[in-house]
C-alpha positions as YAML, in Angstrom:
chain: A
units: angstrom
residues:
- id: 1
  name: UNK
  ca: [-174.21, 63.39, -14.87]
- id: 2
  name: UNK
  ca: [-177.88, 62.83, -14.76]
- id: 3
  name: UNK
  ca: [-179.88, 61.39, -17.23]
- id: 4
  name: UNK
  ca: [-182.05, 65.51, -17.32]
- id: 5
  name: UNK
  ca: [-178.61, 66.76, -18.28]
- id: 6
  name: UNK
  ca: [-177.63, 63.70, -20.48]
- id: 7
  name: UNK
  ca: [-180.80, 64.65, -22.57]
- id: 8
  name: UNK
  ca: [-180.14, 68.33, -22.59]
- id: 9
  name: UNK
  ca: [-176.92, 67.90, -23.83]
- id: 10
  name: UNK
  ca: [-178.30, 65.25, -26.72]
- id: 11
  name: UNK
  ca: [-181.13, 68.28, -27.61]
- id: 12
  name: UNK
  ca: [-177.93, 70.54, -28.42]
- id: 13
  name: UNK
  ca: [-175.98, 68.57, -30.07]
- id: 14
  name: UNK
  ca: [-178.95, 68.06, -32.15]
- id: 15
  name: UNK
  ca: [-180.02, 71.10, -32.39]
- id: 16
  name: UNK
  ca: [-176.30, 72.10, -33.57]
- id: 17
  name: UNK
  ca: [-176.73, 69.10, -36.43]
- id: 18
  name: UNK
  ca: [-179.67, 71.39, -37.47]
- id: 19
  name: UNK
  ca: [-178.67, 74.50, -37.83]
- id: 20
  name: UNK
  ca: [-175.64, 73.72, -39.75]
- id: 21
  name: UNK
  ca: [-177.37, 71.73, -41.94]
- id: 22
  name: UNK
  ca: [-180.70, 71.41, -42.98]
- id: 23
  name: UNK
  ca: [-181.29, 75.07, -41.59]
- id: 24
  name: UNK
  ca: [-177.94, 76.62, -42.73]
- id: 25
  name: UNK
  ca: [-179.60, 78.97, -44.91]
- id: 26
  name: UNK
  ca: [-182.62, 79.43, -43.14]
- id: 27
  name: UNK
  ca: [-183.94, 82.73, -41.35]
- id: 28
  name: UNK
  ca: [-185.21, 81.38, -38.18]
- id: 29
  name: UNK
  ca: [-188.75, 81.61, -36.46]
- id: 30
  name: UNK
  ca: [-189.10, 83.59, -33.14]
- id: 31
  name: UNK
  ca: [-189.82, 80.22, -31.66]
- id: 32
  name: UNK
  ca: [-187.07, 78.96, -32.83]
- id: 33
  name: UNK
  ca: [-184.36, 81.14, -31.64]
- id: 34
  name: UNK
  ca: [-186.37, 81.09, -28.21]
- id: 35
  name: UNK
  ca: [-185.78, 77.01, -28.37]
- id: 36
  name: UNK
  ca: [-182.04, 78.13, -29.61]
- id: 37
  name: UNK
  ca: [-181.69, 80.00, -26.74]
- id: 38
  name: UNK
  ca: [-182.48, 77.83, -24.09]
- id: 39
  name: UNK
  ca: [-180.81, 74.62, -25.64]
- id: 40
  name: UNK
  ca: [-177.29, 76.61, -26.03]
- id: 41
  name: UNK
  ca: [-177.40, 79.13, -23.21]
- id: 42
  name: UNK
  ca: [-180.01, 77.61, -20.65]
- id: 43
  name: UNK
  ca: [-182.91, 80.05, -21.26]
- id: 44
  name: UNK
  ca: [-184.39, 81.83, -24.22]
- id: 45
  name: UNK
  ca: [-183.03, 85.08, -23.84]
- id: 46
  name: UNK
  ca: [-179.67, 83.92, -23.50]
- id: 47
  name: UNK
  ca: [-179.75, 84.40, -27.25]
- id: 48
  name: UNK
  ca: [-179.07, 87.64, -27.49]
- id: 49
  name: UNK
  ca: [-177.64, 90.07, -30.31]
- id: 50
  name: UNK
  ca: [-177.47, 94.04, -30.27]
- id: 51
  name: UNK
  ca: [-179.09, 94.20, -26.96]
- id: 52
  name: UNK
  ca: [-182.13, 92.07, -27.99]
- id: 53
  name: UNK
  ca: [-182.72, 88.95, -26.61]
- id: 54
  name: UNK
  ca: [-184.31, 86.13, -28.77]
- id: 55
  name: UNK
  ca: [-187.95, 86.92, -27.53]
- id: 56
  name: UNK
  ca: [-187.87, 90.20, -29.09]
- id: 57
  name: UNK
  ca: [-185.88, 89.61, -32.09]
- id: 58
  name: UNK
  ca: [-189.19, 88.71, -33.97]
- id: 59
  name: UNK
  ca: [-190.59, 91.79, -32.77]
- id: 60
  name: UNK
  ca: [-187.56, 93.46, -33.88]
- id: 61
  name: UNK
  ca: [-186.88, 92.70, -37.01]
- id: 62
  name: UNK
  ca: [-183.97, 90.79, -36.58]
- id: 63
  name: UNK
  ca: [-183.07, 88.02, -39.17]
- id: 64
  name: UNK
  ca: [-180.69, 85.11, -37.71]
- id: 65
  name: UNK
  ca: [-179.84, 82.19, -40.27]
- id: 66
  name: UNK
  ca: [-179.50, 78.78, -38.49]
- id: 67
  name: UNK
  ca: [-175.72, 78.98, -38.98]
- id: 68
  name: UNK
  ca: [-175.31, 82.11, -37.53]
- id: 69
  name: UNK
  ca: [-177.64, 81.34, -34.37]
- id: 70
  name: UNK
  ca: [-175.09, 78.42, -33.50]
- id: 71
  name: UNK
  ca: [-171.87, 80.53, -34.64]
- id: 72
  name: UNK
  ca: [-172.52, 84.06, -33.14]
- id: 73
  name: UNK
  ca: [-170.91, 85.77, -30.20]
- id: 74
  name: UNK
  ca: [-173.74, 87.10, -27.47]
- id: 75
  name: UNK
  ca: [-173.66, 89.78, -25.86]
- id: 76
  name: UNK
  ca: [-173.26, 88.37, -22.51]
- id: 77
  name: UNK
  ca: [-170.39, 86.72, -24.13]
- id: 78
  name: UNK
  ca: [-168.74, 89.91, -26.24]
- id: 79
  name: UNK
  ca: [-169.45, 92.73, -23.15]
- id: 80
  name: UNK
  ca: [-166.70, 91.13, -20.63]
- id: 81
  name: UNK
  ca: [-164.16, 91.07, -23.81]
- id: 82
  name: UNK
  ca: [-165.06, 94.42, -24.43]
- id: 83
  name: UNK
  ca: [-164.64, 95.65, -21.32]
- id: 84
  name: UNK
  ca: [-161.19, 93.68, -20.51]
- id: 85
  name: UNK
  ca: [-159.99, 95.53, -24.13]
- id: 86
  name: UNK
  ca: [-161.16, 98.68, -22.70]
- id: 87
  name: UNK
  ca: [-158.95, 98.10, -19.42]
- id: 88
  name: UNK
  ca: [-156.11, 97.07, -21.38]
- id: 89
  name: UNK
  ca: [-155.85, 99.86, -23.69]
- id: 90
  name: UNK
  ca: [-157.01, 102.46, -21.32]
- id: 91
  name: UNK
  ca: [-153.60, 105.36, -20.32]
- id: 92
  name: UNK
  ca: [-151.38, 103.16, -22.75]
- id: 93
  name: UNK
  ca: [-149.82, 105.24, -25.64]
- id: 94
  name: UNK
  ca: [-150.70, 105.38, -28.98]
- id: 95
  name: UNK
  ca: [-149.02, 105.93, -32.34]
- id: 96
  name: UNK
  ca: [-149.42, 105.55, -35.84]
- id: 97
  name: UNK
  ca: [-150.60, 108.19, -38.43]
- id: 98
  name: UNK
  ca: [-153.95, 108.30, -37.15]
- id: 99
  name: UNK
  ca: [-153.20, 107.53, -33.64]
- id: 100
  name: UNK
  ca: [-156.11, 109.29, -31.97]
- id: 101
  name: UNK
  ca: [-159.07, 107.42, -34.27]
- id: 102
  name: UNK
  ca: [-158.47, 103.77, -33.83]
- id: 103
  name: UNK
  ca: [-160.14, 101.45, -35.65]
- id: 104
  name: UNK
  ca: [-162.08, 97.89, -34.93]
- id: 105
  name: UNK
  ca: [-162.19, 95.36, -37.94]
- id: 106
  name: UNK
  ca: [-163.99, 92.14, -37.89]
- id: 107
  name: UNK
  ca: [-162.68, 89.89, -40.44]
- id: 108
  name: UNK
  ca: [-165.30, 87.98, -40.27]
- id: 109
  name: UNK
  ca: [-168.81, 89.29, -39.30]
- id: 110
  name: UNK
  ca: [-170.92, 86.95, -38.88]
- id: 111
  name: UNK
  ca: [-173.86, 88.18, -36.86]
- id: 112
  name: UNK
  ca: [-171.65, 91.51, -36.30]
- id: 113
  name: UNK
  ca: [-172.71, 91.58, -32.97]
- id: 114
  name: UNK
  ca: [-168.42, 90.95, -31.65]
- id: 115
  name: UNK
  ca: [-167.41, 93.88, -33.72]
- id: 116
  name: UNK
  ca: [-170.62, 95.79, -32.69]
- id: 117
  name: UNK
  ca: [-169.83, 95.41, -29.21]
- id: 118
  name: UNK
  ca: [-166.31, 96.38, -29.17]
- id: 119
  name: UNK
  ca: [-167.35, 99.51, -31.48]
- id: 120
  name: UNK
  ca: [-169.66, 100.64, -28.56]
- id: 121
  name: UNK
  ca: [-167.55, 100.18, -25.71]
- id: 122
  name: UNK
  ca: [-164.24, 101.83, -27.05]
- id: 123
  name: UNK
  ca: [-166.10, 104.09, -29.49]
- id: 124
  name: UNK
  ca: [-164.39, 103.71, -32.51]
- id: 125
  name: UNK
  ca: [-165.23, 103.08, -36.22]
- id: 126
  name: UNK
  ca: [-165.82, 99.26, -37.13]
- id: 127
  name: UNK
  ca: [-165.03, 97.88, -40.26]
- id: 128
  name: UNK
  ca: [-165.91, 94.66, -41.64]
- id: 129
  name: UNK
  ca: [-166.18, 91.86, -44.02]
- id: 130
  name: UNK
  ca: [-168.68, 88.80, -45.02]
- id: 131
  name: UNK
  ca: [-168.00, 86.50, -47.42]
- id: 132
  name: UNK
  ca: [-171.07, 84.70, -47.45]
- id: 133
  name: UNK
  ca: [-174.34, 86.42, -49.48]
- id: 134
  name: UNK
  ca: [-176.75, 85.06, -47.21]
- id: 135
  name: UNK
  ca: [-175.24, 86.08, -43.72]
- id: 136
  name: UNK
  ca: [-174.39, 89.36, -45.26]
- id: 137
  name: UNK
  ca: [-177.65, 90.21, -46.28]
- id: 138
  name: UNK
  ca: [-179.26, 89.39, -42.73]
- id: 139
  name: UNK
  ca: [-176.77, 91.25, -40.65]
- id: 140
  name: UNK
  ca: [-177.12, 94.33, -43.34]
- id: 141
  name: UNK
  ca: [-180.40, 94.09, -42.21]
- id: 142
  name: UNK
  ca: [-180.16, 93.78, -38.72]
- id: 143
  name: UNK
  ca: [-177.90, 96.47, -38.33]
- id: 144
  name: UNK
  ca: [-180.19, 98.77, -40.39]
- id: 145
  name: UNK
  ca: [-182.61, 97.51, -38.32]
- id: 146
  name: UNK
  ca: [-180.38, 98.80, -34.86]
- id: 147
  name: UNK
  ca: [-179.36, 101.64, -36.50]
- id: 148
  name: UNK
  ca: [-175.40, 100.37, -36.21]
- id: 149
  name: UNK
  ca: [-172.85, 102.60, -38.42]
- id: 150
  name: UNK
  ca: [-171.02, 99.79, -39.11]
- id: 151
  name: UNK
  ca: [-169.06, 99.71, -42.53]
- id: 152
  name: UNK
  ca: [-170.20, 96.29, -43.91]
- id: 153
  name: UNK
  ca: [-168.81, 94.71, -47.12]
- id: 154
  name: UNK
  ca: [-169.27, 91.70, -49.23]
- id: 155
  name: UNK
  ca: [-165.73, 90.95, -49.07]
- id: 156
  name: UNK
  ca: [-163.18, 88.73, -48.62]
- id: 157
  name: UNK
  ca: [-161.24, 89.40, -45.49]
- id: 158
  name: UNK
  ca: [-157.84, 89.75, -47.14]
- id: 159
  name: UNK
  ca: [-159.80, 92.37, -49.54]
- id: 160
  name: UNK
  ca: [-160.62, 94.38, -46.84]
- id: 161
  name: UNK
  ca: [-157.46, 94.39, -44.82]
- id: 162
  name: UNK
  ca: [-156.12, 95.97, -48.40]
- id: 163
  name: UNK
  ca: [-158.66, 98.38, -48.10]
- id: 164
  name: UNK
  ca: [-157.57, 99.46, -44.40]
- id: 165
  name: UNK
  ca: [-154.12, 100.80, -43.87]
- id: 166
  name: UNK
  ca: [-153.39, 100.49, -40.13]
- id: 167
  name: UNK
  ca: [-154.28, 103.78, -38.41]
- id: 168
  name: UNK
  ca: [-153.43, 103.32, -34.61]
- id: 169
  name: UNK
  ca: [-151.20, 101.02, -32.71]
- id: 170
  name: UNK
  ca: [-155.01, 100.25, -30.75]
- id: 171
  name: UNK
  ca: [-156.58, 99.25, -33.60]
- id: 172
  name: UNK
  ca: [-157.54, 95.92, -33.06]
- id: 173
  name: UNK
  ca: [-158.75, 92.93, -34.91]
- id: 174
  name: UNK
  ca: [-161.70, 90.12, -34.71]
- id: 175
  name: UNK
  ca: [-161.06, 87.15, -35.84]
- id: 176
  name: UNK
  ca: [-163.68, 84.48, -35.93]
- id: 177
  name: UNK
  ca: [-163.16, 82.68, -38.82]
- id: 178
  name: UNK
  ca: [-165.51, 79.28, -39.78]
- id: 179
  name: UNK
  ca: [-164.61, 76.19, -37.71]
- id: 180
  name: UNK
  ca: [-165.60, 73.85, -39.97]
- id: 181
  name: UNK
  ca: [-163.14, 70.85, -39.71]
- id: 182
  name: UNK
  ca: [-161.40, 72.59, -37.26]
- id: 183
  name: UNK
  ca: [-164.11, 71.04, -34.68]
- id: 184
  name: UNK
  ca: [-163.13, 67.99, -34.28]
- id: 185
  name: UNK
  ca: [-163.58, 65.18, -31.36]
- id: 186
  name: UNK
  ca: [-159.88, 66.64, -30.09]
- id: 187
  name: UNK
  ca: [-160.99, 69.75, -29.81]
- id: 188
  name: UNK
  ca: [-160.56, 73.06, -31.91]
- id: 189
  name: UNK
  ca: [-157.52, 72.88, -34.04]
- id: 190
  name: UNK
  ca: [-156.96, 76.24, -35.54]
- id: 191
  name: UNK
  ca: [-154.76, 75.29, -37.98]
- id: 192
  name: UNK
  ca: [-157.38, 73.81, -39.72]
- id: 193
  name: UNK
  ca: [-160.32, 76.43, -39.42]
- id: 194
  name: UNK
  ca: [-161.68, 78.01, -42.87]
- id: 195
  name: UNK
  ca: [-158.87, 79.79, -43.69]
- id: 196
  name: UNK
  ca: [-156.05, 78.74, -41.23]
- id: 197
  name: UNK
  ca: [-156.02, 81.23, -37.88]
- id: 198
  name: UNK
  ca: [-152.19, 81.35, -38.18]
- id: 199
  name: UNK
  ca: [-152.46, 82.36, -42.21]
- id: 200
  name: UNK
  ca: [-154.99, 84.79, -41.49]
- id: 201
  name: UNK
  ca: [-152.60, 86.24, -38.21]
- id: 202
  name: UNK
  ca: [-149.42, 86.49, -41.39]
- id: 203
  name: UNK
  ca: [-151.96, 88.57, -43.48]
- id: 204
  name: UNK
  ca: [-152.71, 91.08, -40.53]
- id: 205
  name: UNK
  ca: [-149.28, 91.45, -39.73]
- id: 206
  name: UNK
  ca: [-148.17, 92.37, -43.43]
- id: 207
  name: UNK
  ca: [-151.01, 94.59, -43.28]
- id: 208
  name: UNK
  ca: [-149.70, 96.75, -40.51]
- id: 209
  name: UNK
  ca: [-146.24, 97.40, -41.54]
- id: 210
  name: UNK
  ca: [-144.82, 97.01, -38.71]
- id: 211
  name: UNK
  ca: [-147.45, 99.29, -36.09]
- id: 212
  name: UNK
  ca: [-148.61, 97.35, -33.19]
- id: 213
  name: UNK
  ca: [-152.28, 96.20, -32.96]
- id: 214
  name: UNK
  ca: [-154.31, 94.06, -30.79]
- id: 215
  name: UNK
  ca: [-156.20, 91.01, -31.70]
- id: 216
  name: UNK
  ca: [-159.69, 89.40, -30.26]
- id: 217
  name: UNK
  ca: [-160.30, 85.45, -30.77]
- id: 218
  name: UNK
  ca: [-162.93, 83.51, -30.11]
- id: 219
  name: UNK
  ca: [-162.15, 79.49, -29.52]
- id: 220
  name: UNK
  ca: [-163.90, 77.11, -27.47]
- id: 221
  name: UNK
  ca: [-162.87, 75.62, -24.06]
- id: 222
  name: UNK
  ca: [-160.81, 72.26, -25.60]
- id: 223
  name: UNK
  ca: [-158.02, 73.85, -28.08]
- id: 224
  name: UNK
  ca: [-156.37, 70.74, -29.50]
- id: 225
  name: UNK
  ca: [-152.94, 69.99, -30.68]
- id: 226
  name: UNK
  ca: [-151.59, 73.25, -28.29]
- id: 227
  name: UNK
  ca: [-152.98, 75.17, -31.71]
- id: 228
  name: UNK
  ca: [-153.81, 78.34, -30.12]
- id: 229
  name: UNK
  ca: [-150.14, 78.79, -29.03]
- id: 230
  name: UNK
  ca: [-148.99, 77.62, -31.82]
- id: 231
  name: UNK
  ca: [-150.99, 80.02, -33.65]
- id: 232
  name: UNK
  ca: [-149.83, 83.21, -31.87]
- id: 233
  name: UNK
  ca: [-146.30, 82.34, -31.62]
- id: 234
  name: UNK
  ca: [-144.68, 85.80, -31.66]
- id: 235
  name: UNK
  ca: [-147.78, 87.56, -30.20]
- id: 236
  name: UNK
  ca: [-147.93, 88.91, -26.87]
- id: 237
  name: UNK
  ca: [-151.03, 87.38, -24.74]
- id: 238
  name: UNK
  ca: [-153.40, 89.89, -23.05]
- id: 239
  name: UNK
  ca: [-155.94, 87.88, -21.39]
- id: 240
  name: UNK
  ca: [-158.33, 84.94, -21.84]
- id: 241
  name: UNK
  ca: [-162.13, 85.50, -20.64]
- id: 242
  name: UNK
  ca: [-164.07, 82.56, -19.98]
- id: 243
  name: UNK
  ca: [-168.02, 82.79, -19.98]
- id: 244
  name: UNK
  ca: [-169.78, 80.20, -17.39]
- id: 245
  name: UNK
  ca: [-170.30, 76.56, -18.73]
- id: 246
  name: UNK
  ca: [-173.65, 75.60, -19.63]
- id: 247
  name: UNK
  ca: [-172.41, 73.00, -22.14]
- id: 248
  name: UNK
  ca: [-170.41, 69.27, -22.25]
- id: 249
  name: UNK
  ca: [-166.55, 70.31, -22.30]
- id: 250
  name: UNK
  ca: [-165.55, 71.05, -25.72]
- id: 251
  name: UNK
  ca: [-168.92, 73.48, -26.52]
- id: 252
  name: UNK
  ca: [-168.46, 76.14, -24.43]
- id: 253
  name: UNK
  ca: [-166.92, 79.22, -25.77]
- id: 254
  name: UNK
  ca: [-164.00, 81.41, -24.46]
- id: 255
  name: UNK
  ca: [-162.32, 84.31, -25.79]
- id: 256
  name: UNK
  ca: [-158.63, 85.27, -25.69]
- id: 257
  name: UNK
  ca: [-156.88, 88.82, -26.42]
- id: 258
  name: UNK
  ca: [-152.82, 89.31, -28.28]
- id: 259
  name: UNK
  ca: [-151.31, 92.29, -29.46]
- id: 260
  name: UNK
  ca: [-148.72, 92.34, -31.85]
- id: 261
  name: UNK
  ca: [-145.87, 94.58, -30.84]
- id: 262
  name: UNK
  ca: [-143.23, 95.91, -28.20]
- id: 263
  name: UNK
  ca: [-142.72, 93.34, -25.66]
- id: 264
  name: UNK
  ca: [-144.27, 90.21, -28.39]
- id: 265
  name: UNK
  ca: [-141.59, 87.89, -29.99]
- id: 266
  name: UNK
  ca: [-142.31, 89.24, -33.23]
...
């Protein structure tokens, strides 16, 4: 490793101190989601939500807290998952009482942009929640902003799976809950994210009564204590996409898709 990547790496990790912390809460300059962008993807528009890169987001209209700069899903990240979901799903049968109008729900919004993505690509309703004030008040307005149909509430997740009965057996679910402790110098354990990945997994499943659904994940690329397993046991894995490095092992981010029915231990 060279001592030009030995500093890069140092900026991030800084820059990661940063924005969960001191700028947490804080809507972000144009400059600084440009200097996001290059520290955490390797150029500034590498930061990119809704189609707009971090240059234009200014420009745009588009609000990013510190916290959700760090925690969001790109696009260059979400439009491979959303494409692999669309492969999967595509000629495979459907059932449920509205089988025909699947559904997407992101459990935990964040930026929006996951849920927004996978909305687009299989054209289908999305539905989701944000527990926070202050990140659901910047993604209301940036999807007002993009014009986005997304249902947004200011909900807990568990609230809004009670107001969703399941509709198709391809509805499918986002979960990205906070990592919190979960990061830890193991890895990702995500038995210890903000709430638990495999409690939040038991509350979808009671939710569905039994109809099928899939699931999208995002972790990063050092899972520790074999928690991802762990996590899904009795889920049926799809796929795992893994976006290019551009980070020390342990920051970069892949993404991994289940679905809860026929041919699934549970």
């Amino acid at each position: 490793m060279t001592a030009t990547t030995d500093s890069t790496h140092a900026a991030y990790f800084a820059l990661r101190d940063r924005l969960l912390g001191e700028l947490r809460t804080t809507v972000l300059s144009g400059e600084q989601l440009c200097e996001a962008g290059q520290l955490i993807y390797g150029r500034p528009d590498g930061l990119s939500l809704y189609g707009i890169p971090a240059p234009d987001m200014a420009a745009k209209g588009i609000a990013l807290l510190g916290r959700t700069t760090i925690e969001c899903s790109v696009d260059s990240y979400t439009a491979p998952v959303a494409d692999a979901l669309a492969r999967l799903q595509a000629g495979t049968q459907t059932e449920g009482p509205d089988a025909d109008t699947p559904m997407v729900v992101d459990l935990f919004c964040g930026s929006g942009n996951f849920g927004y993505r996978l909305g687009r690509r299989l054209l289908r309703p999305v539905h989701a929640a944000e527990l926070d004030p202050d990140v659901y008040e910047t993604t209301a307005n940036n999807l007002d902003r993009i014009g986005s149909a997304i249902s947004l509430h200011l909900v807990d997740y568990r609230d809004l799976l009670g107001k969703l009965p399941p509709r198709s057996s391809h509805d499918t679910y986002v979960v990205e809950p906070p990592w919190g402790p979960a990061f830890t110098a193991d890895g990702l354990d995500l038995t210890r994210t903000s709430p638990p990945v495999p409690e939040i997994l038991d509350d979808i499943r009671r939710s569905r009564n039994g109809l099928p659904c899939y699931i999208a994940i995002k972790t990063n690329d050092q899972i520790a204590h074999d928690s991802l397993d762990r996590s899904f046991a009795g889920w049926l894995h799809l796929q795992s996409i893994t976006p290019a490095a551009a980070l020390p092992y342990g920051a970069n981010m892949d993404f991994h898709l289940y679905r809860l029915g026929p041919g699934a231990d549970g």
